[in-house]
ChimeraX commands (.cxc) that place a marker at each C-alpha (Angstrom):
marker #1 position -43.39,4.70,28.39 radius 0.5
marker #1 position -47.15,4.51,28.40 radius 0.5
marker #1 position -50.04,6.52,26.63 radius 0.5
marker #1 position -53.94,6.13,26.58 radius 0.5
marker #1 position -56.55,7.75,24.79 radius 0.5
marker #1 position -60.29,7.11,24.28 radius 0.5
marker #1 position -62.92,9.52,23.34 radius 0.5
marker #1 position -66.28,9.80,20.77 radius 0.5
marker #1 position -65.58,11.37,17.39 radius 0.5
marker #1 position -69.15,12.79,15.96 radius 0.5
marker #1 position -70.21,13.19,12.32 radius 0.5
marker #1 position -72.78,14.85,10.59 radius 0.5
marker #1 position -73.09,14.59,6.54 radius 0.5
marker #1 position -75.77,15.72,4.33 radius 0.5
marker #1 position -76.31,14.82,0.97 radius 0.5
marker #1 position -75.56,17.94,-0.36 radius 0.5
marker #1 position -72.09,18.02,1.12 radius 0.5
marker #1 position -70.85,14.51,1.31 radius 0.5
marker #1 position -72.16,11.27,-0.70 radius 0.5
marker #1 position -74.15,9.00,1.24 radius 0.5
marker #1 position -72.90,5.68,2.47 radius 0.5
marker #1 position -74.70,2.64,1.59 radius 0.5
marker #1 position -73.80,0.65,4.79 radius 0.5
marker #1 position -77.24,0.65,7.11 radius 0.5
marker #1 position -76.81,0.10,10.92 radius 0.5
marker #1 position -74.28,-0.79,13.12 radius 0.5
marker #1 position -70.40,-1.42,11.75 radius 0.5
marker #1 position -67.90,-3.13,13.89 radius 0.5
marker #1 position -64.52,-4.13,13.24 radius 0.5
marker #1 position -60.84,-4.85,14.17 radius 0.5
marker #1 position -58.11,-2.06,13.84 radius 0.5
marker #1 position -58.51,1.19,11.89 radius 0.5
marker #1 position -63.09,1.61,11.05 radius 0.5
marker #1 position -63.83,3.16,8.24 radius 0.5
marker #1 position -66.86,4.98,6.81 radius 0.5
marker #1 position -66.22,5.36,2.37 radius 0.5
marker #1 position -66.72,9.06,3.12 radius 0.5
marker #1 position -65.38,9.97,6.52 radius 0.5
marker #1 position -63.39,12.29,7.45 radius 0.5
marker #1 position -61.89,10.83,10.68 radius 0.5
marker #1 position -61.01,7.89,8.72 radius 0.5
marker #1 position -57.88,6.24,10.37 radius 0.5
marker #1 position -59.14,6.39,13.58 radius 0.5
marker #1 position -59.33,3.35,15.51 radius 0.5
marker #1 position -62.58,1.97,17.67 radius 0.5
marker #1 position -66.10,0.93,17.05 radius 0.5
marker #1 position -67.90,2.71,14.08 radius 0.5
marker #1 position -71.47,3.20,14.71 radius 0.5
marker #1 position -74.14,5.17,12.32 radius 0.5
marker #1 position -76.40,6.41,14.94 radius 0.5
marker #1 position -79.10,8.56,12.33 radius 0.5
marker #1 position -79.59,7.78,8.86 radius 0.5
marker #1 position -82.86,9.82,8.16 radius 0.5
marker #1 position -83.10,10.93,3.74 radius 0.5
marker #1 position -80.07,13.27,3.46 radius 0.5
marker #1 position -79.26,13.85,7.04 radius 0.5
marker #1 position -76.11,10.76,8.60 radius 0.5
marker #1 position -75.44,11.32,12.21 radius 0.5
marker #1 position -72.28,8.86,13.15 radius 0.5
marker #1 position -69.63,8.44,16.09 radius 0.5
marker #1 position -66.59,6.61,16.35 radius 0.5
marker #1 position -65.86,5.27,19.61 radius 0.5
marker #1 position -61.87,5.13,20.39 radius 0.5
marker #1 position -59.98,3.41,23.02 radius 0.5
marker #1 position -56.03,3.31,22.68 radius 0.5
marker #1 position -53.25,2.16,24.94 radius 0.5
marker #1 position -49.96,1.99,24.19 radius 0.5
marker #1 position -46.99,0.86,26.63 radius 0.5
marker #1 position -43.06,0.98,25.42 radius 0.5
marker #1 position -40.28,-0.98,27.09 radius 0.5
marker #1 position -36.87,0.24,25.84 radius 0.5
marker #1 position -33.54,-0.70,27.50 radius 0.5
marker #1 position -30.26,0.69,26.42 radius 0.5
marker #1 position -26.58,-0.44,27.78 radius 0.5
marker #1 position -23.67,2.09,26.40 radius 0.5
marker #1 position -20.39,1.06,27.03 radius 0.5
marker #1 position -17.81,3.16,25.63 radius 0.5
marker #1 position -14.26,2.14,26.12 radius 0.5
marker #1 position -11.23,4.25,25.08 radius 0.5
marker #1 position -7.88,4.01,25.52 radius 0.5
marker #1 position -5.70,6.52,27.65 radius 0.5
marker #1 position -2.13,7.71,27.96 radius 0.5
marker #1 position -1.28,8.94,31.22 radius 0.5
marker #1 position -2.33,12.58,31.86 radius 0.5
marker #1 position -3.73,12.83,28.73 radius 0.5
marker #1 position -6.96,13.75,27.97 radius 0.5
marker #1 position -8.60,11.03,25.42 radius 0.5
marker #1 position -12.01,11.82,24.09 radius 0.5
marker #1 position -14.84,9.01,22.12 radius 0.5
marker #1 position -18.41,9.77,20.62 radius 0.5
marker #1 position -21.26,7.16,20.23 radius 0.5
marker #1 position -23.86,8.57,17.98 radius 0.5
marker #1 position -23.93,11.23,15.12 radius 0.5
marker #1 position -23.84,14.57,14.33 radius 0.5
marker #1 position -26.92,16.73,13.74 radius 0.5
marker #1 position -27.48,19.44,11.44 radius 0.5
marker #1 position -29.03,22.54,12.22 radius 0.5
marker #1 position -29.73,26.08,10.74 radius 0.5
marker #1 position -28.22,28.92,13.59 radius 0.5
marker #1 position -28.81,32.23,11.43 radius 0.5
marker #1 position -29.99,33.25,7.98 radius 0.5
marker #1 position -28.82,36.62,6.21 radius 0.5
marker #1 position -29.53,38.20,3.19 radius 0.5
marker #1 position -26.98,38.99,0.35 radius 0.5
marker #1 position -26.30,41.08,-2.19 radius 0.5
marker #1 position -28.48,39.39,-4.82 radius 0.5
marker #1 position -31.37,39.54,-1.90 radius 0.5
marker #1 position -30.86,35.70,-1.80 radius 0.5
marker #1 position -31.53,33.98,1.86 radius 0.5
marker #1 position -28.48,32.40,2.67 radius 0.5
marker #1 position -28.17,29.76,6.01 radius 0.5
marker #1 position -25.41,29.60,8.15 radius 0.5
marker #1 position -25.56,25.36,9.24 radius 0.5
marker #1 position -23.66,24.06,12.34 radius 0.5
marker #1 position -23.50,20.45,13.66 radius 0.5
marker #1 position -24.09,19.29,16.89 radius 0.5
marker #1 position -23.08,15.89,18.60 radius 0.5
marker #1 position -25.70,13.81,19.59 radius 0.5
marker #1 position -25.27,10.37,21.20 radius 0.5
marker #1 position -23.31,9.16,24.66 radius 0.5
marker #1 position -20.19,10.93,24.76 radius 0.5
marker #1 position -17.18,10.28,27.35 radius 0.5
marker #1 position -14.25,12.52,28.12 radius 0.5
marker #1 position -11.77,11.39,30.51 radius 0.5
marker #1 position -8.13,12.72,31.61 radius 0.5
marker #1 position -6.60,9.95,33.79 radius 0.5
marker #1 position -3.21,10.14,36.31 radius 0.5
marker #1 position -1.70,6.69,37.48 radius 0.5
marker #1 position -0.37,6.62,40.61 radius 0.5
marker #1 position 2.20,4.19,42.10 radius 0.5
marker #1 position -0.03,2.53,44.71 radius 0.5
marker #1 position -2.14,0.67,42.19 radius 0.5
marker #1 position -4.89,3.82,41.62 radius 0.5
marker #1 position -6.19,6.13,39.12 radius 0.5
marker #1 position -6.92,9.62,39.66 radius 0.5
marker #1 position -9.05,11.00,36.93 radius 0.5
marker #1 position -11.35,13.63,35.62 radius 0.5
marker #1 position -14.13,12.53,33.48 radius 0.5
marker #1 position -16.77,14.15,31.61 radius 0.5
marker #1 position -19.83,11.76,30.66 radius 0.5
marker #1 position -22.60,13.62,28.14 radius 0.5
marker #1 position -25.44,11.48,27.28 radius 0.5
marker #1 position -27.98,13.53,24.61 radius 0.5
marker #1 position -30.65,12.80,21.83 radius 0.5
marker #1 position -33.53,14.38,19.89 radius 0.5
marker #1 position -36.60,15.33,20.86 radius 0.5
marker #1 position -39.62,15.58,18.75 radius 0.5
marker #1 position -39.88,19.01,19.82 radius 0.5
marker #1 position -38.31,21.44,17.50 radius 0.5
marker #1 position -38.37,25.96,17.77 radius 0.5
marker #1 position -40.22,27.74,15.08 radius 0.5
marker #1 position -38.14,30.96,16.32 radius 0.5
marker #1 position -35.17,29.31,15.20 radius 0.5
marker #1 position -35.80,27.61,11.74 radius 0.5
marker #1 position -37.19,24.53,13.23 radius 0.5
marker #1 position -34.26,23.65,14.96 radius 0.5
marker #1 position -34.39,20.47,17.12 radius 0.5
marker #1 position -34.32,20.58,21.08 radius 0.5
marker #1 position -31.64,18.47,22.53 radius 0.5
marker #1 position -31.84,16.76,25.64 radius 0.5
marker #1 position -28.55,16.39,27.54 radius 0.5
marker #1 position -27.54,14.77,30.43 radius 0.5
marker #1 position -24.59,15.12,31.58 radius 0.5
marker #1 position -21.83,14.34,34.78 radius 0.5
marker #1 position -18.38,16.20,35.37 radius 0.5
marker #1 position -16.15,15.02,38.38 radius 0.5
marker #1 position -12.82,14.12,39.47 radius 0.5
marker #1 position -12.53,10.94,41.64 radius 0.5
marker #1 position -9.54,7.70,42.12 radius 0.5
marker #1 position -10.27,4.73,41.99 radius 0.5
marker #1 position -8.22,1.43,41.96 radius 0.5
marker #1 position -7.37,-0.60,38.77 radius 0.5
marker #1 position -9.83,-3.11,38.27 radius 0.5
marker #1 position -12.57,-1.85,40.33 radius 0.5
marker #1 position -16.24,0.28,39.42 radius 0.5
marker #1 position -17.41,3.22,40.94 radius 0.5
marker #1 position -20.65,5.14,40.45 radius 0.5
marker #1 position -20.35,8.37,38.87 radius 0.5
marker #1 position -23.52,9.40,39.09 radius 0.5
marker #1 position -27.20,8.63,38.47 radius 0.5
marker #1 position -30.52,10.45,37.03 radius 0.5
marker #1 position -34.36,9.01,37.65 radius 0.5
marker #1 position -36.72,11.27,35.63 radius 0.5
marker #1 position -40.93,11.02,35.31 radius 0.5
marker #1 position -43.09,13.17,33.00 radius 0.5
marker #1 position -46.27,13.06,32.60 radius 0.5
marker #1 position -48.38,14.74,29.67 radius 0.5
marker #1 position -52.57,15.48,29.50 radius 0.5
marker #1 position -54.24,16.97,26.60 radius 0.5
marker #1 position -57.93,17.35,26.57 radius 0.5
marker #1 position -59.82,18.31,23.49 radius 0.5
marker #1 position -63.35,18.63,22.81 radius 0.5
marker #1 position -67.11,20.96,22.19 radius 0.5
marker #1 position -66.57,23.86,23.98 radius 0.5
marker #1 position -69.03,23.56,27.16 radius 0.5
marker #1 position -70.40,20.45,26.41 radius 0.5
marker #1 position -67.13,19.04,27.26 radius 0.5
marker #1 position -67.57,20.25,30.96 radius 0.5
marker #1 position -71.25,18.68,32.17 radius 0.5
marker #1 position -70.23,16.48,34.63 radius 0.5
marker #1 position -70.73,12.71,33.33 radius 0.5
marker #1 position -72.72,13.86,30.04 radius 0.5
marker #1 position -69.33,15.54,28.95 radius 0.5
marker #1 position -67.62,12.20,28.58 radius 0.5
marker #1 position -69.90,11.75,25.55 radius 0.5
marker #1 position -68.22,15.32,23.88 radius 0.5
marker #1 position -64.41,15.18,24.11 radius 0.5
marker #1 position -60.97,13.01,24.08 radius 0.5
marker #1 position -58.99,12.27,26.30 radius 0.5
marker #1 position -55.49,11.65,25.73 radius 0.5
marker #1 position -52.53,10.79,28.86 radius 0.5
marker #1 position -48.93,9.90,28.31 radius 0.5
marker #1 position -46.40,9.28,31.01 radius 0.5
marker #1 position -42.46,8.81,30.33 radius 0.5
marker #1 position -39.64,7.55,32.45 radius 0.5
marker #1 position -36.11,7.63,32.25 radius 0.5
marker #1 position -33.05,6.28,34.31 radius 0.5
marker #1 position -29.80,7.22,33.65 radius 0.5
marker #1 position -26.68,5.52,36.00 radius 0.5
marker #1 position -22.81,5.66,34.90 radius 0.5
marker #1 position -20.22,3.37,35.89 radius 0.5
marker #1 position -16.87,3.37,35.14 radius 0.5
marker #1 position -13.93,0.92,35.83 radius 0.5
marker #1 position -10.16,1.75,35.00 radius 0.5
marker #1 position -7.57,-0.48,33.95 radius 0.5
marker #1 position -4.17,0.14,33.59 radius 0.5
marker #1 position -1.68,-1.41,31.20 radius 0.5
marker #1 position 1.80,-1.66,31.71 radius 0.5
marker #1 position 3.05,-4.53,29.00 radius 0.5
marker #1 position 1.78,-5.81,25.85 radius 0.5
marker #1 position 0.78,-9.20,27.91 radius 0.5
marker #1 position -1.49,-7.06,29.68 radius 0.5
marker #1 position -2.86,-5.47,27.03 radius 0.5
marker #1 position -3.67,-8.82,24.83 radius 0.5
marker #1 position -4.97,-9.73,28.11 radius 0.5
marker #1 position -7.40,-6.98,28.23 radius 0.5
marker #1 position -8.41,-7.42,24.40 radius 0.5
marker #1 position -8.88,-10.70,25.05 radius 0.5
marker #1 position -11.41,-10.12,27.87 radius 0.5
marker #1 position -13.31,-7.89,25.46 radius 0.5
marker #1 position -13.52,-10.02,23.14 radius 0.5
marker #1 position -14.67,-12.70,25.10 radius 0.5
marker #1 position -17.38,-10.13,26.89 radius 0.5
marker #1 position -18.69,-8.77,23.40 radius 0.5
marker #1 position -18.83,-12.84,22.42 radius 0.5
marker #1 position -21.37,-13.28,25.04 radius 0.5
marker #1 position -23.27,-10.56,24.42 radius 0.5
marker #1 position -24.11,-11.65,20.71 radius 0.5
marker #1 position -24.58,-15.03,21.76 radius 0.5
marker #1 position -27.32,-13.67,24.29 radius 0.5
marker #1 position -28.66,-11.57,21.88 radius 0.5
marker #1 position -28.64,-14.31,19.33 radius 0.5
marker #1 position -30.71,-16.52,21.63 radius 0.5
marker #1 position -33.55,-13.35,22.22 radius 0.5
marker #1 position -33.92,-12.81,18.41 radius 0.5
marker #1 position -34.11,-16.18,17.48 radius 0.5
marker #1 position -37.28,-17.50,15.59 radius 0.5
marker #1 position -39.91,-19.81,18.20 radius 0.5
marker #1 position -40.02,-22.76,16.56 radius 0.5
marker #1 position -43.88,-24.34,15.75 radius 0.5
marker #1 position -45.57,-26.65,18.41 radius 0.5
marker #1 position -45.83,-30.28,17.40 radius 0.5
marker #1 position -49.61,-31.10,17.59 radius 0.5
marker link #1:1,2 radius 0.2
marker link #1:2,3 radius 0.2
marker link #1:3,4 radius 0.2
marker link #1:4,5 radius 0.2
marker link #1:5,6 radius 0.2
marker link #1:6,7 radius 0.2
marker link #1:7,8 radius 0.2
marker link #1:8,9 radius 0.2
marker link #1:9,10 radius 0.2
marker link #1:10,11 radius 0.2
marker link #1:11,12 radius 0.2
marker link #1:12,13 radius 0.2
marker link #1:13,14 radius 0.2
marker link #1:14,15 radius 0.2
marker link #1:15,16 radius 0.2
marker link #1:16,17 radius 0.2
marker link #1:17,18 radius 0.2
marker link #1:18,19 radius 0.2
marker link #1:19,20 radius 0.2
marker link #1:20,21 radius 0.2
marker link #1:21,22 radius 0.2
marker link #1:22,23 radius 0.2
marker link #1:23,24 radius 0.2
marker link #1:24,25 radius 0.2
marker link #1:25,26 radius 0.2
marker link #1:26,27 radius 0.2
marker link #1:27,28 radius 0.2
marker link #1:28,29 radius 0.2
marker link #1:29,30 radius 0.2
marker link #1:30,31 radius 0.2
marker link #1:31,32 radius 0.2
marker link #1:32,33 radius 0.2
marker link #1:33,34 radius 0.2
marker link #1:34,35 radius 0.2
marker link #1:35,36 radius 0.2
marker link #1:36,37 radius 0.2
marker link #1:37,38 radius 0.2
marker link #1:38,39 radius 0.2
marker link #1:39,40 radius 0.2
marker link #1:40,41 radius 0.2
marker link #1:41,42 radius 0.2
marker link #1:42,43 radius 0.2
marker link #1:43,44 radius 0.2
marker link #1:44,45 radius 0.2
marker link #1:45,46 radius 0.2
marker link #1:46,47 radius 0.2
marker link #1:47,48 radius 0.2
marker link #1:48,49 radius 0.2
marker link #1:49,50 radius 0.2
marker link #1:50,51 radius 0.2
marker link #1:51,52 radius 0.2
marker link #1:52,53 radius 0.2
marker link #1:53,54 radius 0.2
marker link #1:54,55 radius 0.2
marker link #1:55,56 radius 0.2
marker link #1:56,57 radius 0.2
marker link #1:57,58 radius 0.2
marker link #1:58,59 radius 0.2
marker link #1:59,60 radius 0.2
marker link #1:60,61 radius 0.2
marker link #1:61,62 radius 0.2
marker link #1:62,63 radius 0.2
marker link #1:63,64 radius 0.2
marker link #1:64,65 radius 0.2
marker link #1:65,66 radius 0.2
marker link #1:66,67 radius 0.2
marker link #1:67,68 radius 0.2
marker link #1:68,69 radius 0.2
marker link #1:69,70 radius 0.2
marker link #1:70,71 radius 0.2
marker link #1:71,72 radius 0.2
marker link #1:72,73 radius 0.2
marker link #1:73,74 radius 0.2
marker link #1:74,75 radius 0.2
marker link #1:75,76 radius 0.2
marker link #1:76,77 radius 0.2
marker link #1:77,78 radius 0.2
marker link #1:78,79 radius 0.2
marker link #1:79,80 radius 0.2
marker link #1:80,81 radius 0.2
marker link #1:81,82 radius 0.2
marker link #1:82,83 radius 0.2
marker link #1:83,84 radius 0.2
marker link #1:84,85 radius 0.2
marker link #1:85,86 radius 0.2
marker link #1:86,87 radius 0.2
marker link #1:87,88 radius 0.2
marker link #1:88,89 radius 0.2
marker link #1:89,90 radius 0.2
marker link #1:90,91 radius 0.2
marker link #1:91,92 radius 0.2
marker link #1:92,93 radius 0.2
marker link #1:93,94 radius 0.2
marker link #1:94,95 radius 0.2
marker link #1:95,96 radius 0.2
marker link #1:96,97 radius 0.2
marker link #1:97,98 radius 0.2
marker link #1:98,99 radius 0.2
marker link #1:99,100 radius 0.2
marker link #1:100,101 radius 0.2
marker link #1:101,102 radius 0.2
marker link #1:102,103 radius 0.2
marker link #1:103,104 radius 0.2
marker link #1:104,105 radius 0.2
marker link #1:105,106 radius 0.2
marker link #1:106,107 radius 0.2
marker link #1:107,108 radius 0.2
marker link #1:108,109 radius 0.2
marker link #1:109,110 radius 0.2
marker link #1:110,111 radius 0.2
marker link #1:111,112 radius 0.2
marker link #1:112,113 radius 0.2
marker link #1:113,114 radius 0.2
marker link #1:114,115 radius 0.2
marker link #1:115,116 radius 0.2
marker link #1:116,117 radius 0.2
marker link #1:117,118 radius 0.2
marker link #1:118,119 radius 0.2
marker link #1:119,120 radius 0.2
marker link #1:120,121 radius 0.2
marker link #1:121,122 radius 0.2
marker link #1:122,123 radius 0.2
marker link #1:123,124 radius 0.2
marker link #1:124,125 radius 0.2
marker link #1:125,126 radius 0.2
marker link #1:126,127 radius 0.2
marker link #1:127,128 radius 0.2
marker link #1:128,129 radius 0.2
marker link #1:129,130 radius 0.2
marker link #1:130,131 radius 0.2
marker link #1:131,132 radius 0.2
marker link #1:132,133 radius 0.2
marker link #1:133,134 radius 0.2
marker link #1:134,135 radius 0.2
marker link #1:135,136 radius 0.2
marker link #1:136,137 radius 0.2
marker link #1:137,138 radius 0.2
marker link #1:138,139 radius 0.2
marker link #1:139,140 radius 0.2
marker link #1:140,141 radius 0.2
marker link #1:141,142 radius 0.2
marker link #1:142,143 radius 0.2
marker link #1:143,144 radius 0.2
marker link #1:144,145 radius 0.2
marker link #1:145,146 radius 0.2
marker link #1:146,147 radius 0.2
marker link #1:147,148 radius 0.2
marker link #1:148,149 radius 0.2
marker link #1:149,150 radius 0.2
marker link #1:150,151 radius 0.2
marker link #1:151,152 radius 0.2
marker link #1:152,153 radius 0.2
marker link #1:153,154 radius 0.2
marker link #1:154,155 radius 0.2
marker link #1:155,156 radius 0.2
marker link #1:156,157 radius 0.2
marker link #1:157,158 radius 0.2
marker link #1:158,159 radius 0.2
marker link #1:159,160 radius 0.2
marker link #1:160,161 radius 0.2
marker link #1:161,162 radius 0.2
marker link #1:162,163 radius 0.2
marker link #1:163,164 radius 0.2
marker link #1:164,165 radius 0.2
marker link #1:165,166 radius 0.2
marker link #1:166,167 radius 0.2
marker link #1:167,168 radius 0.2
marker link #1:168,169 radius 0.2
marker link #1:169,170 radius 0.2
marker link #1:170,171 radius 0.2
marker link #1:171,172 radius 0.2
marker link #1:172,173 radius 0.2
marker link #1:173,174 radius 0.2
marker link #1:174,175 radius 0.2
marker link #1:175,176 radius 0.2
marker link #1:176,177 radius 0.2
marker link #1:177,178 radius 0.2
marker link #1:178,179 radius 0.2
marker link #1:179,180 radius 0.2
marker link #1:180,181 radius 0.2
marker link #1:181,182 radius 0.2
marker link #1:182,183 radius 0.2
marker link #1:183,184 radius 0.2
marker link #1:184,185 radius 0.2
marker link #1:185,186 radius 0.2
marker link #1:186,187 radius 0.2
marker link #1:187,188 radius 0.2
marker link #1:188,189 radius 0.2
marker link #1:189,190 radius 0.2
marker link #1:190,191 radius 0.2
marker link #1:191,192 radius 0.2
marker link #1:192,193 radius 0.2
marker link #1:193,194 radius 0.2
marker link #1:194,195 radius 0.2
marker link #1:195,196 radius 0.2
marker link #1:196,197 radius 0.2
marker link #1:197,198 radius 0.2
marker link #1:198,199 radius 0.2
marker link #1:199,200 radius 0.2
marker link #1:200,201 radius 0.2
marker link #1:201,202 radius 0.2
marker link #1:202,203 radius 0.2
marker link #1:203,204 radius 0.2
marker link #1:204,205 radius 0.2
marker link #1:205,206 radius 0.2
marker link #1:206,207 radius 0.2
marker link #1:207,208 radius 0.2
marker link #1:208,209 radius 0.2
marker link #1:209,210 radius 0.2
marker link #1:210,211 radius 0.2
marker link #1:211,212 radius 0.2
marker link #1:212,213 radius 0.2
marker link #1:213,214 radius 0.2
marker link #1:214,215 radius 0.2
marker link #1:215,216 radius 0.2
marker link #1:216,217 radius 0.2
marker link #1:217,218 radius 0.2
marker link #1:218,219 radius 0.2
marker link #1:219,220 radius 0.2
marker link #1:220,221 radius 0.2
marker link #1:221,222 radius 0.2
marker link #1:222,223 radius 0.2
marker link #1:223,224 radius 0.2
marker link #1:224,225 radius 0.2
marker link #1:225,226 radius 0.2
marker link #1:226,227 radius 0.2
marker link #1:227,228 radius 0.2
marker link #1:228,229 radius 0.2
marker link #1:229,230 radius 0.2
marker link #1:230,231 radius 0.2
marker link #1:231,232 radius 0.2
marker link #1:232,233 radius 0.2
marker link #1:233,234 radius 0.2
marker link #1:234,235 radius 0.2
marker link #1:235,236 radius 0.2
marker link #1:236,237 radius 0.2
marker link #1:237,238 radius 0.2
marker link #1:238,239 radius 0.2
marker link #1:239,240 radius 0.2
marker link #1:240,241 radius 0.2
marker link #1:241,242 radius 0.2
marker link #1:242,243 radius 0.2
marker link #1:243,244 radius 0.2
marker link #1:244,245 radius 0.2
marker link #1:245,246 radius 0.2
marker link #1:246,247 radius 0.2
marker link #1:247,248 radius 0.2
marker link #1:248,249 radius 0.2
marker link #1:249,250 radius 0.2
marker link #1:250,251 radius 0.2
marker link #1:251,252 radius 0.2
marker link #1:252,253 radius 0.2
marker link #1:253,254 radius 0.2
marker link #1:254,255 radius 0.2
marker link #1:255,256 radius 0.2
marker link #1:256,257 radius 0.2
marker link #1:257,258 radius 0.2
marker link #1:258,259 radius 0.2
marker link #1:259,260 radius 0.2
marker link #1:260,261 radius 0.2
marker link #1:261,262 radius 0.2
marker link #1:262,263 radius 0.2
view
């Protein structure tokens, strides 16, 4: 994900509205400027008091902002089978939400609440055959929150689904590609003075600017394995184990501390 914004925030105090600031001239820093009285305090850039004349403090706060988020994340849900039956797991959590409000008697609001799952969840009904493959039918869901949420219905939260239903056979031991999703968004919101904000060039000077673009990929696997005997099935534990082993160690090794340069 990436997002940018830059832009000139004006100012214009008088005495009789806000207290004056003491500072004279120019003020630079690092991070978050502020003026002692501003209003658009928090905003980060290049503070500059452009008109300091008896009661009258003309000021503008020069912002540039760019942001860019790098966020891989591996699911793998495993679950457990019997033959042509239908076995069911959830990763995540489940999310309140208010679906309908009444009155009573007493002219008290009451709220009806349901849950919904939210997370990466797999559904799968498999059939082992005698030649050495697996005929299933599997339903992947992969959902979260947004940060949008609908007034209309008390707020509630919109969530984002993906999701992949099919039927396919595969042979024990072996992967095959479900299915796959590539998604791009990208958001522009322009604010500024009314007019001003549309002189070509000169307009630059009278509104913000702020761009955000998104991308998502989504691709399931899956891979079968079927157990006849408890040496196969210590045999498949054991491979798990030895797989979620690796991926600590690896993980171990990213979050580790840098240790200090010798001079």
């Amino acid at each position: 994900d990436r997002a940018s914004e830059y832009g000139i925030n004006w100012q214009l105090f008088t005495q009789k509205g806000i207290a004056g600031d003491s500072t004279r001239g120019v003020t630079v820093g690092v991070g978050p400027q502020r003026f002692s009285d501003s209003l658009l305090a928090g905003l980060q850039g290049l503070g500059v008091r452009l008109i300091s004349l008896g009661t009258i403090d003309v000021r503008a706060i020069l912002h540039a902002l760019a942001t860019r988020t790098n966020v891989r994340v591996l699911s793998t849900p495993r679950v457990l089978a019997l033959n042509n039956e239908e076995a069911r797991i959830l990763v995540g959590s489940e999310v309140p939400f208010v679906s309908s409000t009444f009155a009573g008697l007493t002219a008290q609001l009451n709220s009806v609440v349901q849950f919904r799952n939210v997370g990466t969840q797999l559904t799968v009904l498999p059939t082992v055959n005698n030649d050495g493959y697996v005929t299933f039918r599997l339903l992947q869901e992969v959902s979260a929150l947004s940060q949008q949420t609908v007034a209309a219905a008390q707020n509630a939260p919109i969530i984002t689904t993906r999701e992949a239903e099919t039927s396919a056979i595969v042979k024990t031991g072996h992967t095959v590609v479900i299915g796959g999703l590539i998604g791009e968004m990208q958001q522009t919101v322009e604010s500024g003075v009314p007019l001003l904000k549309d002189i070509p060039l000169l307009g630059l000077l009278f509104k913000n600017r702020s761009v955000s673009r998104e991308r998502t990929e989504i691709a399931i696997f899956l891979t079968p394995s079927v157990v006849f005997t408890d040496e196969q099935a210590d045999s498949l534990l054991q491979r798990e184990r030895d797989q979620l082993q690796g991926t600590r160690q690896r993980l171990d090794s990213l979050l580790a501390p840098v240790p200090p340069r010798k001079p």
